[in-house]
CHARMM internal coordinates of N, CA and C (Angstrom, degrees):
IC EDIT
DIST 1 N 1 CA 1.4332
DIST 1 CA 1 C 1.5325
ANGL 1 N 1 CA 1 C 111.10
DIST 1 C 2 N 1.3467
ANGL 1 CA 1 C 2 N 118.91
DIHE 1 N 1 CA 1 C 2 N -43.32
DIST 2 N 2 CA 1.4746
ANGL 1 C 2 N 2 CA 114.70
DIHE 1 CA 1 C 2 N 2 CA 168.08
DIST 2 CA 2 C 1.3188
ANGL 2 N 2 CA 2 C 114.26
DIHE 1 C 2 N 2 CA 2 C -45.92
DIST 2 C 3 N 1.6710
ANGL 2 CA 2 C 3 N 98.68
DIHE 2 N 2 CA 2 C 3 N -62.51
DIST 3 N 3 CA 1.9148
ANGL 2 C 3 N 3 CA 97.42
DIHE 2 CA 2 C 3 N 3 CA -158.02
DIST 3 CA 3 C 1.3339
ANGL 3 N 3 CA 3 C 93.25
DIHE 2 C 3 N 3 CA 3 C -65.27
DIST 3 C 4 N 1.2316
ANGL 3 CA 3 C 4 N 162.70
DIHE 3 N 3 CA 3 C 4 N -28.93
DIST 4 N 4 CA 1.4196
ANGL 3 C 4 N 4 CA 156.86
DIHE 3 CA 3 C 4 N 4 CA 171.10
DIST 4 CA 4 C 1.7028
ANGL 4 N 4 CA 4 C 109.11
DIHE 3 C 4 N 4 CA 4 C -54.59
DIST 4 C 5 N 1.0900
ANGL 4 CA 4 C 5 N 108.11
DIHE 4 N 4 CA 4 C 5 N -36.31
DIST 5 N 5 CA 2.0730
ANGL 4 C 5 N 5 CA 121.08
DIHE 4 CA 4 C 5 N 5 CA 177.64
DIST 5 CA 5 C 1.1978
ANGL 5 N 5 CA 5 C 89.76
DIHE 4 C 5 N 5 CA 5 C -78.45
DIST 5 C 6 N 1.4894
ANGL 5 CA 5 C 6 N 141.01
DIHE 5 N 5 CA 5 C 6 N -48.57
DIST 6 N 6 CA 0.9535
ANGL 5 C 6 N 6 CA 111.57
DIHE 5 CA 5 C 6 N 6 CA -163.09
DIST 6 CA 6 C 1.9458
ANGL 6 N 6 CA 6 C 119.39
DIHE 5 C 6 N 6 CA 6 C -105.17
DIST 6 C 7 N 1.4513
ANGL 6 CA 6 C 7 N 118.36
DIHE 6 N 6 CA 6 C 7 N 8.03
DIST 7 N 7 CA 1.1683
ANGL 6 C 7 N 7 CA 136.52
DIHE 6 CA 6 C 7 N 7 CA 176.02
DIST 7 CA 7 C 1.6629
ANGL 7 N 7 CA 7 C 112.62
DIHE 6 C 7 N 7 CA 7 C -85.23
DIST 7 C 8 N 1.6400
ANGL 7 CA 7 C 8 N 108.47
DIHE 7 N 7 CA 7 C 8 N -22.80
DIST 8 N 8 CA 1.5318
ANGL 7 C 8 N 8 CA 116.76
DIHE 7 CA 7 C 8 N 8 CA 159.54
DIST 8 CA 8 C 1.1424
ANGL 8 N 8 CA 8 C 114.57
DIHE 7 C 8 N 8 CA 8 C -89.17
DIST 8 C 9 N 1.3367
ANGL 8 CA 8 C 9 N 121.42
DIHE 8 N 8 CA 8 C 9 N -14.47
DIST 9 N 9 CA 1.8581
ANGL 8 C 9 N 9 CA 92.82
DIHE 8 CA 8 C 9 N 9 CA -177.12
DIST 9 CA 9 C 1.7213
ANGL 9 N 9 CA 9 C 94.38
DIHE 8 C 9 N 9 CA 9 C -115.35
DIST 9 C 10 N 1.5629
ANGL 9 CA 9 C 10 N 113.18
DIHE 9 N 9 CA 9 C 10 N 3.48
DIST 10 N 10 CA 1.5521
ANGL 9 C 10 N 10 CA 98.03
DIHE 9 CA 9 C 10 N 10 CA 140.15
DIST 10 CA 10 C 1.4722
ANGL 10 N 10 CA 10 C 165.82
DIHE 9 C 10 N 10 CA 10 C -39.92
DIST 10 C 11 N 2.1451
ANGL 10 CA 10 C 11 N 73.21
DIHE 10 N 10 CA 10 C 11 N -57.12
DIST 11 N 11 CA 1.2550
ANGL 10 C 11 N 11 CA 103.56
DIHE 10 CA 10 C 11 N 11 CA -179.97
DIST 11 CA 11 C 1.4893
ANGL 11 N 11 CA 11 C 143.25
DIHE 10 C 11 N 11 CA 11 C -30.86
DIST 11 C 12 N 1.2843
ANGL 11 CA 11 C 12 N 98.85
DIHE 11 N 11 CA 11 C 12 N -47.78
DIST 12 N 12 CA 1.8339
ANGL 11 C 12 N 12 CA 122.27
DIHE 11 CA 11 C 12 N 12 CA 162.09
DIST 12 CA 12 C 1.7224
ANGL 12 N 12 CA 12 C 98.72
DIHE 11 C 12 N 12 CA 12 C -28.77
DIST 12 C 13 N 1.5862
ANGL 12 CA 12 C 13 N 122.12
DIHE 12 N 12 CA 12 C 13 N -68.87
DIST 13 N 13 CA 1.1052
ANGL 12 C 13 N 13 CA 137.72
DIHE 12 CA 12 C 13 N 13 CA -115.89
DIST 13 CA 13 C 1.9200
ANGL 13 N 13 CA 13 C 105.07
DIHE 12 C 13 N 13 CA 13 C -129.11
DIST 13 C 14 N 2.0129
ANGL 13 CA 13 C 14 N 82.64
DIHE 13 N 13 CA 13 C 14 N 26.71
DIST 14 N 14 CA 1.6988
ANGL 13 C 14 N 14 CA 95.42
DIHE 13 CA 13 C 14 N 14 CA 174.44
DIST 14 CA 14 C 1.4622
ANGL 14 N 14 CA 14 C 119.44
DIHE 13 C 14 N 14 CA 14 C -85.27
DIST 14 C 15 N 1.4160
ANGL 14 CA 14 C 15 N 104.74
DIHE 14 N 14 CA 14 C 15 N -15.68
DIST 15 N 15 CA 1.5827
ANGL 14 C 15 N 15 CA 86.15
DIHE 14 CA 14 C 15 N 15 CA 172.03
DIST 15 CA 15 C 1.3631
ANGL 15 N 15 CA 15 C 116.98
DIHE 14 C 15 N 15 CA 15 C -99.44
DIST 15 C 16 N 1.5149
ANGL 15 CA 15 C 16 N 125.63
DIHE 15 N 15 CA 15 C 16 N -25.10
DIST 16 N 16 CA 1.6482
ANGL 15 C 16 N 16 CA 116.51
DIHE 15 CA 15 C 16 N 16 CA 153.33
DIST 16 CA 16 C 1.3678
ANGL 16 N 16 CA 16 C 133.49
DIHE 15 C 16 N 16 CA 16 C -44.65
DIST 16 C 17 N 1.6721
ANGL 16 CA 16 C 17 N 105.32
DIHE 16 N 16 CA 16 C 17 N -31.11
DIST 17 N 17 CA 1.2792
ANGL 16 C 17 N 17 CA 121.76
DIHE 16 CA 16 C 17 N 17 CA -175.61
DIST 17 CA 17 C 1.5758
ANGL 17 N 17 CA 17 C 109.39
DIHE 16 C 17 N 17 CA 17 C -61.14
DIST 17 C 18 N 1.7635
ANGL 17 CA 17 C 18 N 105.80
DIHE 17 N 17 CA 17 C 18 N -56.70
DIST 18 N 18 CA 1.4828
ANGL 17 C 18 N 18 CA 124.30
DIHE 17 CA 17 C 18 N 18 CA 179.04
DIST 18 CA 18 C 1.7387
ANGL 18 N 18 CA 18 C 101.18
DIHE 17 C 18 N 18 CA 18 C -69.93
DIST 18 C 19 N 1.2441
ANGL 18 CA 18 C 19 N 145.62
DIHE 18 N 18 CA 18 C 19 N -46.17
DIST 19 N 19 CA 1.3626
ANGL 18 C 19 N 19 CA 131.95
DIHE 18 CA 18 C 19 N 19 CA 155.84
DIST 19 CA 19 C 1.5067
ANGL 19 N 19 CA 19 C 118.17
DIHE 18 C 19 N 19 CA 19 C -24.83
DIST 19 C 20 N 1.4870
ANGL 19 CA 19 C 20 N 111.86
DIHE 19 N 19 CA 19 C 20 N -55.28
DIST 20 N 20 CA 1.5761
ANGL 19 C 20 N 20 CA 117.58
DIHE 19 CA 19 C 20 N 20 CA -159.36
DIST 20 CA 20 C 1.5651
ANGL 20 N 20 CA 20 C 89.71
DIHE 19 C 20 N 20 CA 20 C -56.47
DIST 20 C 21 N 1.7841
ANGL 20 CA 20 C 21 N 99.70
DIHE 20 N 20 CA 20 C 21 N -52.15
DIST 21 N 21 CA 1.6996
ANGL 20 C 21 N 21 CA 100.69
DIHE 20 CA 20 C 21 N 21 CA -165.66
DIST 21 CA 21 C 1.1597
ANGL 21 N 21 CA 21 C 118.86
DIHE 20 C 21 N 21 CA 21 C -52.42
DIST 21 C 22 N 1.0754
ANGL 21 CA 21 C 22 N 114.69
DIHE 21 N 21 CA 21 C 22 N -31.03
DIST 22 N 22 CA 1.8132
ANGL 21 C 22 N 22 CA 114.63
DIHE 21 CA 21 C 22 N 22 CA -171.11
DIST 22 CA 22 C 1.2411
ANGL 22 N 22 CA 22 C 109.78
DIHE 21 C 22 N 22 CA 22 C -88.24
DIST 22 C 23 N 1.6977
ANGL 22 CA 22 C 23 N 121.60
DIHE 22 N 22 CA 22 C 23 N -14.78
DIST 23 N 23 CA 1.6590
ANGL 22 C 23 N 23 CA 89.82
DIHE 22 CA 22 C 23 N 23 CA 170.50
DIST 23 CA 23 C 1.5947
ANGL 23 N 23 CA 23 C 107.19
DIHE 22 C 23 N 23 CA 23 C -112.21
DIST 23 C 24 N 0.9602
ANGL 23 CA 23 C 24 N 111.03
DIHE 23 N 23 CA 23 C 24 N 8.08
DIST 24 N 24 CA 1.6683
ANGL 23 C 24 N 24 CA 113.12
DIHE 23 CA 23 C 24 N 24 CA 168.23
DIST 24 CA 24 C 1.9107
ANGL 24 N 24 CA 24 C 84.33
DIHE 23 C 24 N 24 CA 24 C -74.42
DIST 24 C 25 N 1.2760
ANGL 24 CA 24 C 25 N 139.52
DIHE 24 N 24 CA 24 C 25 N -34.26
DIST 25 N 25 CA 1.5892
ANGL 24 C 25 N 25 CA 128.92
DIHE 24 CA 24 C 25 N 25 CA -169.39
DIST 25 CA 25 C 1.3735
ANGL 25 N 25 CA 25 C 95.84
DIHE 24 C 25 N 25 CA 25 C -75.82
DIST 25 C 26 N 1.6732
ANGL 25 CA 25 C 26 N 118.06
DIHE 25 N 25 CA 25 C 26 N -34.20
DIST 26 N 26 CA 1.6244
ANGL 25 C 26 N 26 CA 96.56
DIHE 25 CA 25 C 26 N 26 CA -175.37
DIST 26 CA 26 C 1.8799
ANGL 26 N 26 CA 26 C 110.97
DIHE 25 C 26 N 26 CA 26 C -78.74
DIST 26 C 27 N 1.4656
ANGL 26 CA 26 C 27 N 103.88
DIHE 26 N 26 CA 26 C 27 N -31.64
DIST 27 N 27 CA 1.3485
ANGL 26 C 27 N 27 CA 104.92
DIHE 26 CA 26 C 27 N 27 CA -174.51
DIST 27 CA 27 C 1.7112
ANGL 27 N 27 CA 27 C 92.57
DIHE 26 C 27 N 27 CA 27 C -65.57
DIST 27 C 28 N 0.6296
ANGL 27 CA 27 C 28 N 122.99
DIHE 27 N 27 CA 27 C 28 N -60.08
DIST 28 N 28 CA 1.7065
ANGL 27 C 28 N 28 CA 123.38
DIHE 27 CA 27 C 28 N 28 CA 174.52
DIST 28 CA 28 C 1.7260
ANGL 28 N 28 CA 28 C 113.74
DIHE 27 C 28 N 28 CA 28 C -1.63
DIST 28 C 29 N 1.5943
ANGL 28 CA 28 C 29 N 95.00
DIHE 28 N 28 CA 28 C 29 N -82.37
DIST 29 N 29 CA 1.3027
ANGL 28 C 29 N 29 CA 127.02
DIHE 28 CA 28 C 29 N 29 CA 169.31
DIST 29 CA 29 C 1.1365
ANGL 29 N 29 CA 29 C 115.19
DIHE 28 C 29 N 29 CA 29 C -47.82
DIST 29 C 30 N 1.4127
ANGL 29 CA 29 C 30 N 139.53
DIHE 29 N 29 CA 29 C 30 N -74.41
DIST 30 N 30 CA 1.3625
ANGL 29 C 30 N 30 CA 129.67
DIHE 29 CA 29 C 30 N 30 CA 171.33
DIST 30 CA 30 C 1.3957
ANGL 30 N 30 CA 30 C 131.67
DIHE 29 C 30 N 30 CA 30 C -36.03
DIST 30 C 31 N 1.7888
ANGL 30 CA 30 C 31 N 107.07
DIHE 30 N 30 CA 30 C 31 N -29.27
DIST 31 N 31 CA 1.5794
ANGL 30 C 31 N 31 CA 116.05
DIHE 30 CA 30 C 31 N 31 CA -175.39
DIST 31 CA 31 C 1.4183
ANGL 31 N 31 CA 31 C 87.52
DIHE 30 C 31 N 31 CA 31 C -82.99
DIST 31 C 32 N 1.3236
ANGL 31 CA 31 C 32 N 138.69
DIHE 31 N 31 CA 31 C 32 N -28.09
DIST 32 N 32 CA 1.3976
ANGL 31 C 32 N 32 CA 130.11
DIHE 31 CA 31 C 32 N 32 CA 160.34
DIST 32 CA 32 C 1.2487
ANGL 32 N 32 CA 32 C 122.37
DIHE 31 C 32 N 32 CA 32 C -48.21
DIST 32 C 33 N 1.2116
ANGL 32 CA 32 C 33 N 117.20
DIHE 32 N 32 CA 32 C 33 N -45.17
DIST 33 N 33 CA 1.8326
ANGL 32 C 33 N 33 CA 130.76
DIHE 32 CA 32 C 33 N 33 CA -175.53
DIST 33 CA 33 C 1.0501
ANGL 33 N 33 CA 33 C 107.71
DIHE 32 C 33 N 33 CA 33 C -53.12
DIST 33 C 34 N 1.4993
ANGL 33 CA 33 C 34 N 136.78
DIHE 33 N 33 CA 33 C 34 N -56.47
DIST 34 N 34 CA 1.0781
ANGL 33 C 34 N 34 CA 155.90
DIHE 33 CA 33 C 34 N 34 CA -86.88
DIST 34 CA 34 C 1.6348
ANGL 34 N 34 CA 34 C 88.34
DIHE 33 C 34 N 34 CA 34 C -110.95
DIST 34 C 35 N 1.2314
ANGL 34 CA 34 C 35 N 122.04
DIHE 34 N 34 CA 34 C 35 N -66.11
DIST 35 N 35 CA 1.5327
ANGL 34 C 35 N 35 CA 102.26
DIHE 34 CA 34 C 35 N 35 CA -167.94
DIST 35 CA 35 C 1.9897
ANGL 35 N 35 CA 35 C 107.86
DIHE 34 C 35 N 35 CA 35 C -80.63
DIST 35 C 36 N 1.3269
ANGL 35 CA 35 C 36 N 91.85
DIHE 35 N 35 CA 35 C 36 N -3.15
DIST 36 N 36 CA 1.6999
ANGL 35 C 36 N 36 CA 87.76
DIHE 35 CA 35 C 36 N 36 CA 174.39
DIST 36 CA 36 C 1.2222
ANGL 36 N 36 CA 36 C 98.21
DIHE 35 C 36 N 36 CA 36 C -77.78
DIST 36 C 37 N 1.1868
ANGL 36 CA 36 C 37 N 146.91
DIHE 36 N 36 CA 36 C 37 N -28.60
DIST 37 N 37 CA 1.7383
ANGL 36 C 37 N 37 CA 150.93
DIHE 36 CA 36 C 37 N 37 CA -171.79
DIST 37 CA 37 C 1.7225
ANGL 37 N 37 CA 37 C 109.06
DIHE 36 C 37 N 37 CA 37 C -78.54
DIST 37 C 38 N 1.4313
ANGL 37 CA 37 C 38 N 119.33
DIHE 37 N 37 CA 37 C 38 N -27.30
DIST 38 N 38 CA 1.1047
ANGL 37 C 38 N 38 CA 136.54
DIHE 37 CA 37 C 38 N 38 CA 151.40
DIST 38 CA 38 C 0.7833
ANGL 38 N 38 CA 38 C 134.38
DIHE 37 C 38 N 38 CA 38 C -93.23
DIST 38 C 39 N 1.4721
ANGL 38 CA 38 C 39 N 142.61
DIHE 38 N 38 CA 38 C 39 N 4.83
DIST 39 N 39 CA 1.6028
ANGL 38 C 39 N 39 CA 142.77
DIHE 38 CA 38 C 39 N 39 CA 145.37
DIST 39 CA 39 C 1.7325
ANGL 39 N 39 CA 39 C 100.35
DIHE 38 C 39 N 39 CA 39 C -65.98
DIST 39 C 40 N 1.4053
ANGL 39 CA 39 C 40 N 98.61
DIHE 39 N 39 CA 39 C 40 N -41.23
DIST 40 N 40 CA 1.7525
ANGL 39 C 40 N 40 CA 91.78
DIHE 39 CA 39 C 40 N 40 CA -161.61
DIST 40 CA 40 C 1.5520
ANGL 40 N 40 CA 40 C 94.97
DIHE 39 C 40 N 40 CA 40 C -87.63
DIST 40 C 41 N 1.3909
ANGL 40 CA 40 C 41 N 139.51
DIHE 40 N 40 CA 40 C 41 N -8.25
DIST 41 N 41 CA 1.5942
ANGL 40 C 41 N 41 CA 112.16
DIHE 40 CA 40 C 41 N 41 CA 145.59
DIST 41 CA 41 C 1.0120
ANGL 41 N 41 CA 41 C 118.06
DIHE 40 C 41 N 41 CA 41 C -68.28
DIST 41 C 42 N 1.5586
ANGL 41 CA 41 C 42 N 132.30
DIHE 41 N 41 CA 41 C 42 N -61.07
DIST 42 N 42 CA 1.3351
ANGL 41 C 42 N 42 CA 139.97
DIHE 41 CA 41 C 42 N 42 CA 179.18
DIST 42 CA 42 C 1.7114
ANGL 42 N 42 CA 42 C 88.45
DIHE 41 C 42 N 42 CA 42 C -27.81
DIST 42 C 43 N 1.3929
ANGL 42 CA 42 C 43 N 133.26
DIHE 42 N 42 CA 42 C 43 N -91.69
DIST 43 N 43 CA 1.2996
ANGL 42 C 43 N 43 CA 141.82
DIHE 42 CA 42 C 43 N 43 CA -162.18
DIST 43 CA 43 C 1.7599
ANGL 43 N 43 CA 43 C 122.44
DIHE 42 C 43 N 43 CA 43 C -42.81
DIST 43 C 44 N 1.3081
ANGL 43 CA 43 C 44 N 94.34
DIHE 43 N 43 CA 43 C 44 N -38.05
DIST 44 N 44 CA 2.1208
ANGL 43 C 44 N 44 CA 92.90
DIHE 43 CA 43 C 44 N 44 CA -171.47
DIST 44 CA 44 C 1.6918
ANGL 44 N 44 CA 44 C 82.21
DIHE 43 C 44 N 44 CA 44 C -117.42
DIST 44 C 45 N 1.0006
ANGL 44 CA 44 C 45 N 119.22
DIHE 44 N 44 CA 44 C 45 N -29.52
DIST 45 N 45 CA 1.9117
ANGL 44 C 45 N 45 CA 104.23
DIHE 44 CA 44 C 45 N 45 CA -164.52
DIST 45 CA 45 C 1.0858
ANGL 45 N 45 CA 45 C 125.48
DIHE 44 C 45 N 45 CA 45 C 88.67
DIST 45 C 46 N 1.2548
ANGL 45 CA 45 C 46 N 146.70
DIHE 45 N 45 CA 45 C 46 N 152.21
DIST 46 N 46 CA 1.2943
ANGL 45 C 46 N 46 CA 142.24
DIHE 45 CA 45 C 46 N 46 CA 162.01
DIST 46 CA 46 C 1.4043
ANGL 46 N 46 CA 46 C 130.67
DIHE 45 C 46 N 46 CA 46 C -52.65
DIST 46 C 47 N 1.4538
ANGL 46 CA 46 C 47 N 133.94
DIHE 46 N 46 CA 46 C 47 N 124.29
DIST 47 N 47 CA 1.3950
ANGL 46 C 47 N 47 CA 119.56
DIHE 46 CA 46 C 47 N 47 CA -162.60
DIST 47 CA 47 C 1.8062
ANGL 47 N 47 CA 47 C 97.67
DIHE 46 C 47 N 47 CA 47 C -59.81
DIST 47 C 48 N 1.5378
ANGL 47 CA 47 C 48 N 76.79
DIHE 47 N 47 CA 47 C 48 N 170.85
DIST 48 N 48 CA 1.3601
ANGL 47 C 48 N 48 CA 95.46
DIHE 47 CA 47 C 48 N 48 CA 177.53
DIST 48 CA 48 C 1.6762
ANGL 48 N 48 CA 48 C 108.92
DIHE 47 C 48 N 48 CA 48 C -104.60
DIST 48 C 49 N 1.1385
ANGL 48 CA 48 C 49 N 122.42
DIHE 48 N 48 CA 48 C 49 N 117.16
DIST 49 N 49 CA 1.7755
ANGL 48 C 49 N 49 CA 130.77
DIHE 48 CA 48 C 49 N 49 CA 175.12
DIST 49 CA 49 C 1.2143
ANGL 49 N 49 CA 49 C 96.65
DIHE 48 C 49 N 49 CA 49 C -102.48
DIST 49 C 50 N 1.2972
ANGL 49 CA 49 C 50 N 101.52
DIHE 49 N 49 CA 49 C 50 N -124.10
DIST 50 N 50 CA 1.4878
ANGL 49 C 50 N 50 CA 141.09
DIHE 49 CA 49 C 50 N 50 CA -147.68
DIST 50 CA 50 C 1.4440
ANGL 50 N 50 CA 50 C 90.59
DIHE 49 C 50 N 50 CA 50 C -71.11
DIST 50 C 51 N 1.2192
ANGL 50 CA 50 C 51 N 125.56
DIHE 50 N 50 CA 50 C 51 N -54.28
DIST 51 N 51 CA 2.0021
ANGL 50 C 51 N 51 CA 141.48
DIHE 50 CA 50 C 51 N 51 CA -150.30
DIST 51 CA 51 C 2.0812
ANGL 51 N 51 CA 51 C 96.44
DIHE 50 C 51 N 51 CA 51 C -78.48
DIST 51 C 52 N 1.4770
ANGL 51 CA 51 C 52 N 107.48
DIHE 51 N 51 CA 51 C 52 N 1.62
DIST 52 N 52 CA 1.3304
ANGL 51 C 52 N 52 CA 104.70
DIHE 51 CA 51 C 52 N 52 CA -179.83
DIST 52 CA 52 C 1.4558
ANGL 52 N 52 CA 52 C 123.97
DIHE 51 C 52 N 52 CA 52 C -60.91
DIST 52 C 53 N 1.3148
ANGL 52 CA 52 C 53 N 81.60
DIHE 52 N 52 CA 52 C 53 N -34.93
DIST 53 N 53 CA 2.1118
ANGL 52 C 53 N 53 CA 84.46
DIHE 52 CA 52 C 53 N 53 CA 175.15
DIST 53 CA 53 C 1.4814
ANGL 53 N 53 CA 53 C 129.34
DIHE 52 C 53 N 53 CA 53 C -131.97
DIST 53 C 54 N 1.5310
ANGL 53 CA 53 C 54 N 78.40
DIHE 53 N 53 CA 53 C 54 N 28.13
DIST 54 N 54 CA 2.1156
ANGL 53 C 54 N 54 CA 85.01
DIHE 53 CA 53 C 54 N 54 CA 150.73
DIST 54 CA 54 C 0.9193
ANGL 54 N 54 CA 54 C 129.32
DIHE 53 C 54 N 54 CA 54 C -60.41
DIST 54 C 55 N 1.0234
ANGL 54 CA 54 C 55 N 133.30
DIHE 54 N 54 CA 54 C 55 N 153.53
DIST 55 N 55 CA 1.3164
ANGL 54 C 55 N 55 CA 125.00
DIHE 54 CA 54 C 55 N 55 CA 170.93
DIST 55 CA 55 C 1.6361
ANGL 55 N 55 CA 55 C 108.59
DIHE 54 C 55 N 55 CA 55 C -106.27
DIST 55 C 56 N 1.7891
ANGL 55 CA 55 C 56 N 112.86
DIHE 55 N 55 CA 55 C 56 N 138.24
DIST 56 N 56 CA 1.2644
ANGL 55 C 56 N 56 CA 115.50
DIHE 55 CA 55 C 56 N 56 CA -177.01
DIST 56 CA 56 C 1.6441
ANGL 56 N 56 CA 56 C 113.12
DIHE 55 C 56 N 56 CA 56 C -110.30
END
COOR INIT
IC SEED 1 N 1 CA 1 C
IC BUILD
Protein backbone atom coordinates (compact mmCIF):
# COMPACT_ATOMS: atom_id res chain seq x y z
CA UNK A 1 0.00 0.00 0.00
CA UNK A 2 2.86 2.44 0.54
CA UNK A 3 4.89 1.70 -2.57
CA UNK A 4 1.54 2.20 -4.55
CA UNK A 5 1.03 5.90 -2.34
CA UNK A 6 4.08 6.53 -3.12
CA UNK A 7 4.45 5.47 -7.05
CA UNK A 8 1.38 8.09 -7.59
CA UNK A 9 2.60 11.00 -6.13
CA UNK A 10 5.82 10.19 -8.01
CA UNK A 11 4.50 9.89 -11.04
CA UNK A 12 4.79 13.61 -12.15
CA UNK A 13 8.55 13.30 -11.50
CA UNK A 14 9.38 9.95 -13.66
CA UNK A 15 11.41 11.34 -16.05
CA UNK A 16 13.71 13.46 -13.64
CA UNK A 17 13.67 10.56 -11.46
CA UNK A 18 15.06 8.19 -14.48
CA UNK A 19 17.53 11.27 -15.54
CA UNK A 20 18.94 11.48 -11.91
CA UNK A 21 19.46 7.57 -12.35
CA UNK A 22 21.32 7.58 -15.37
CA UNK A 23 23.82 10.03 -14.62
CA UNK A 24 24.64 9.01 -11.14
CA UNK A 25 25.31 5.40 -13.69
CA UNK A 26 27.59 7.54 -15.81
CA UNK A 27 29.23 9.33 -12.81
CA UNK A 28 29.37 5.81 -11.39
CA UNK A 29 31.30 4.44 -14.28
CA UNK A 30 33.73 7.05 -14.88
CA UNK A 31 34.75 7.07 -11.02
CA UNK A 32 35.36 3.45 -12.14
CA UNK A 33 37.53 4.51 -15.19
CA UNK A 34 39.44 6.67 -13.49
CA UNK A 35 42.39 4.82 -12.07
CA UNK A 36 42.31 2.44 -15.19
CA UNK A 37 43.00 5.81 -17.28
CA UNK A 38 45.86 6.31 -14.85
CA UNK A 39 47.54 3.08 -14.65
CA UNK A 40 47.85 3.30 -18.46
CA UNK A 41 49.61 6.84 -18.13
CA UNK A 42 51.51 5.92 -15.16
CA UNK A 43 52.46 2.63 -17.45
CA UNK A 44 53.07 3.78 -21.40
CA UNK A 45 53.20 7.72 -20.60
CA UNK A 46 51.99 10.31 -22.56
CA UNK A 47 53.02 10.37 -26.23
CA UNK A 48 55.54 12.39 -27.13
CA UNK A 49 54.48 15.34 -29.95
CA UNK A 50 55.30 18.62 -30.09
CA UNK A 51 56.94 18.81 -26.10
CA UNK A 52 59.77 16.29 -27.64
CA UNK A 53 62.42 18.80 -27.84
CA UNK A 54 62.05 21.14 -25.12
CA UNK A 55 64.32 21.45 -23.23
CA UNK A 56 63.76 20.76 -19.35
Amino acid sequence: MLIRLLGVQLRPYRRLIALAVLLQLVQTLATLQLPTVNADIIDNGVPCRSRCSAPY
